[in-house]
C-alpha positions in Angstrom: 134.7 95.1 128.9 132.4 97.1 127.2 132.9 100.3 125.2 129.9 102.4 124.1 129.8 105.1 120.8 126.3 105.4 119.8 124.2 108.9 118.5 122.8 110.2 115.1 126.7 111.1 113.9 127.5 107.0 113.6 130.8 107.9 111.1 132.1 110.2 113.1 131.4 107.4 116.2 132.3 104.3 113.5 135.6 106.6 113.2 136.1 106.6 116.9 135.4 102.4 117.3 138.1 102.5 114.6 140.7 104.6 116.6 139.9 102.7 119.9 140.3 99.2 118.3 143.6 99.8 116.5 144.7 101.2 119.9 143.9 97.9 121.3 145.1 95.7 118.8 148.3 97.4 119.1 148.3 96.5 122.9 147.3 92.7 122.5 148.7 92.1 118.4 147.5 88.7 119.3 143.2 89.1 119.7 141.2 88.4 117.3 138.9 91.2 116.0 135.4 89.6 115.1 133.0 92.1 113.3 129.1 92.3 114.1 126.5 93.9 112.0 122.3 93.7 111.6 122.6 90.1 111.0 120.4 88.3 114.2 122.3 87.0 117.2 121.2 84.7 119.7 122.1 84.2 123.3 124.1 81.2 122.4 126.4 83.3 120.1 126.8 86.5 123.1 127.6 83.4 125.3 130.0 82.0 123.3 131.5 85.6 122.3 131.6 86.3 126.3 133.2 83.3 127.7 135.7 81.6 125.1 139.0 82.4 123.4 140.2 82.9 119.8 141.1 79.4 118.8 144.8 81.1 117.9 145.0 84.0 120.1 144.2 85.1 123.7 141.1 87.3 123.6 138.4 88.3 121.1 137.6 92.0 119.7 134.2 92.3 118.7 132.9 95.2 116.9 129.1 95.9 116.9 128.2 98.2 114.1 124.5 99.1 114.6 123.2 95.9 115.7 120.3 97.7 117.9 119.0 98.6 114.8 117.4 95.0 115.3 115.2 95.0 118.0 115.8 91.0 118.8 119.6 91.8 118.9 118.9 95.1 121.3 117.0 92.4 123.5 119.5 89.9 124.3 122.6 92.5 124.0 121.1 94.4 127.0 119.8 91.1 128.5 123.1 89.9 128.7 124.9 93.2 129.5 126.6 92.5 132.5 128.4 88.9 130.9 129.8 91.2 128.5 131.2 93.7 130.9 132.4 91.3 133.0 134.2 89.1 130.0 137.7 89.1 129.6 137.0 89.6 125.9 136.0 93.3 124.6 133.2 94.6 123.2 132.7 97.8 121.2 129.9 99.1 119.9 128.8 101.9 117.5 124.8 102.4 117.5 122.7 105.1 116.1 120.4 105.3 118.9 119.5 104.2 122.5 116.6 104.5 124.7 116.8 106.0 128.2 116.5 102.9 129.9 118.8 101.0 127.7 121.4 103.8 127.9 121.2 104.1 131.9 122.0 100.3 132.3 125.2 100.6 129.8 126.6 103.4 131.8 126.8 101.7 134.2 128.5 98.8 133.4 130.6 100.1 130.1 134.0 101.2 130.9 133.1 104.3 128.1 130.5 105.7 126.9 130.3 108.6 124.2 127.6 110.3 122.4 128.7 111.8 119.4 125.9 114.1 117.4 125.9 115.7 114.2 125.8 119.4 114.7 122.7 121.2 114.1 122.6 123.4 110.2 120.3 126.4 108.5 118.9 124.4 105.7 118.4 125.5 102.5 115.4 125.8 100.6 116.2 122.6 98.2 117.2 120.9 101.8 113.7 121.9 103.1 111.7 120.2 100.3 114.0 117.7 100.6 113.0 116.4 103.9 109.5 117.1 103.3 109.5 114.3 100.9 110.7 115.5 97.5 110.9 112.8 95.3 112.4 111.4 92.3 110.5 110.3 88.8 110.6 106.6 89.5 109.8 105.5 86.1 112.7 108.2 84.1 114.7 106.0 86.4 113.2 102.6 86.0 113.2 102.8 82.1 116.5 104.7 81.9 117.8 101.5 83.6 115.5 99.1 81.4 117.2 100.9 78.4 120.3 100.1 79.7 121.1 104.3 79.0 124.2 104.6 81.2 124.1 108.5 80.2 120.6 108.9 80.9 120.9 107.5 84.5 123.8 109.1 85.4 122.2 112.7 84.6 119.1 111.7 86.4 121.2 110.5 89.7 123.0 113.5 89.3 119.8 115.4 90.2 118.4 113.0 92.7 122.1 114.1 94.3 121.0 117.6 94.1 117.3 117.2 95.5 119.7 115.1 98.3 117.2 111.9 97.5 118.0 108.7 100.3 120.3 106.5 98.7 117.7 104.1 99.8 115.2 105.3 97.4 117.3 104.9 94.7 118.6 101.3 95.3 115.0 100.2 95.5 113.9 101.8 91.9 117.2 100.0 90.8 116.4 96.9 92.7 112.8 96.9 91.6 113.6 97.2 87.9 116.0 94.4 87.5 113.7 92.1 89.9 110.5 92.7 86.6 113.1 92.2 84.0 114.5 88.8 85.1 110.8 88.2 86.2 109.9 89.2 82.7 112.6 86.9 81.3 112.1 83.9 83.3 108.5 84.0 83.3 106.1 82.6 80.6 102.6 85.2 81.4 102.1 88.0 83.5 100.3 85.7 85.9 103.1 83.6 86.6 105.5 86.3 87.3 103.0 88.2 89.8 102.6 91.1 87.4 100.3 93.4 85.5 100.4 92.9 81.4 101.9 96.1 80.6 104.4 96.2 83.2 105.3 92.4 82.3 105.4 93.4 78.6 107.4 96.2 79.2 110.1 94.3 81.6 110.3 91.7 79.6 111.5 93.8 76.5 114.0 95.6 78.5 115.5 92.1 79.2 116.3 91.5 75.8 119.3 95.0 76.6 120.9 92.4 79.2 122.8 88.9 78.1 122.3 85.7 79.8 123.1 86.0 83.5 123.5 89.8 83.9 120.5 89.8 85.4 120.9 87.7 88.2 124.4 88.8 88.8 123.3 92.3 89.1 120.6 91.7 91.1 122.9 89.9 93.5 124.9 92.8 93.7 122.2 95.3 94.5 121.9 93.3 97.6 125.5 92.8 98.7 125.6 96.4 98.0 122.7 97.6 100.4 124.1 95.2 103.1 127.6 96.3 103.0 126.3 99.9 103.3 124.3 99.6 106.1 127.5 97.7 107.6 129.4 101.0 106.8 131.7 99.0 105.1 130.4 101.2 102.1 129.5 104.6 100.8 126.1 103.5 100.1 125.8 107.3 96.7 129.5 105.9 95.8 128.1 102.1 94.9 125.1 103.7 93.1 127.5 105.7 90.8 129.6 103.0 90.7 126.7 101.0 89.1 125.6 103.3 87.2 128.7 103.6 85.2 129.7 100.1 85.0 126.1 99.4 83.1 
């Protein structure tokens, strides 16, 4: 059984997966909910998700959270389409967008499908640049950061908030930075850590702001954090601010 909430709105559809499987769950307490998101799938795990049981309970519940965003997943989803309608396990899925094609095929064989859109808004001026590419000084970030200036980074975000700068953009200046600095660290010449000399220089003093193993732990969290974003299990401005202050 297949049910279908896809369209550029994916919270307000995320928030209607959410409704629909804690109606379920209340129906059979005993299924298992299994949760899907980019990672890649293979016919052996839609096969395996399609024909067995929950080692302790009945049925699975399996929530796809914008797994066509991977074209490989799309593939072998749609491929095996009609094994998943047919299962006696259910399926749910929440995806930003669908082709025609794709979309004719799932209605008919999903037992719902629901577009959900975000309504349609008079931008403002700031908005305008906005989308026609206003950007952030990457390196007032990247050395705010290096300086380990907590206040100096949390003004600047402030105002990429205002000039509504992807989150994404962000993380990466954030991600980038700490990358050179434990490349500075670790590395013994510019050559060995891929980099330019001043750049390499540069890092490599701004390593000496972080103790032993901050580095690599933050880095490691930069990653869980874009991850768990694009999972929506996060608000991906919250975790930056978050950072930000706990620096």
């Amino acid at each position: 059984m297949i049910y279908f909430y896809y369209g550029s709105d994916t919270e307000t559809a995320r928030k209607k997966a959410k409704v629909t499987i804690d109606s379920l769950l209340l129906k059979k307490p005993d299924a298992t909910l299994v949760k899907i998101g980019e990672e890649n799938l293979s016919e052996n795990k839609i096969d395996e998700l399609t024909l067995s049981q929950a080692l302790f309970s009945n049925k699975y519940i399996v929530f796809f959270y914008r797994t066509f965003d991977n074209k490989s997943n799309k593939e072998i989803i749609l491929k095996k389409l009609k094994e998943l309608a047919e299962s006696e396990n259910i399926f749910i899925f929440v995806e930003s967008k669908i082709d025609k094609a794709g979309l004719t095929k799932i209605e008919k064989l999903a037992k719902t499908v629901q577009e959900f859109t975000k309504p349609e808004k008079t931008l403002t001026k700031k908005e305008a640049l906005a989308q026609k590419g206003e950007k952030i000084d990457f390196f007032e970030f990247s050395d705010a950061l290096g300086r380990r200036d907590k206040r100096g980074l949390w003004v600047l975000y402030q105002d990429a908030l205002t000039e509504l700068v992807p989150a994404e953009e962000v993380h990466g200046i954030f991600f980038w930075q700490i990358k050179s600095m434990l490349l500075g660290k670790l590395c013994k010449t510019p050559t060995e850590a891929g980099m330019k000399d001043f750049p390499f220089q540069k890092a490599r003093g701004y390593a000496r702001n972080y103790k032993d193993g901050e580095l690599e732990t933050i880095l490691e969290n930069l990653v869980s954090m874009y991850h768990e974003a694009h999972r929506g299990n996060l608000d991906f401005y919250i975790g930056l601010e978050k950072f930000i202050l706990g620096l």
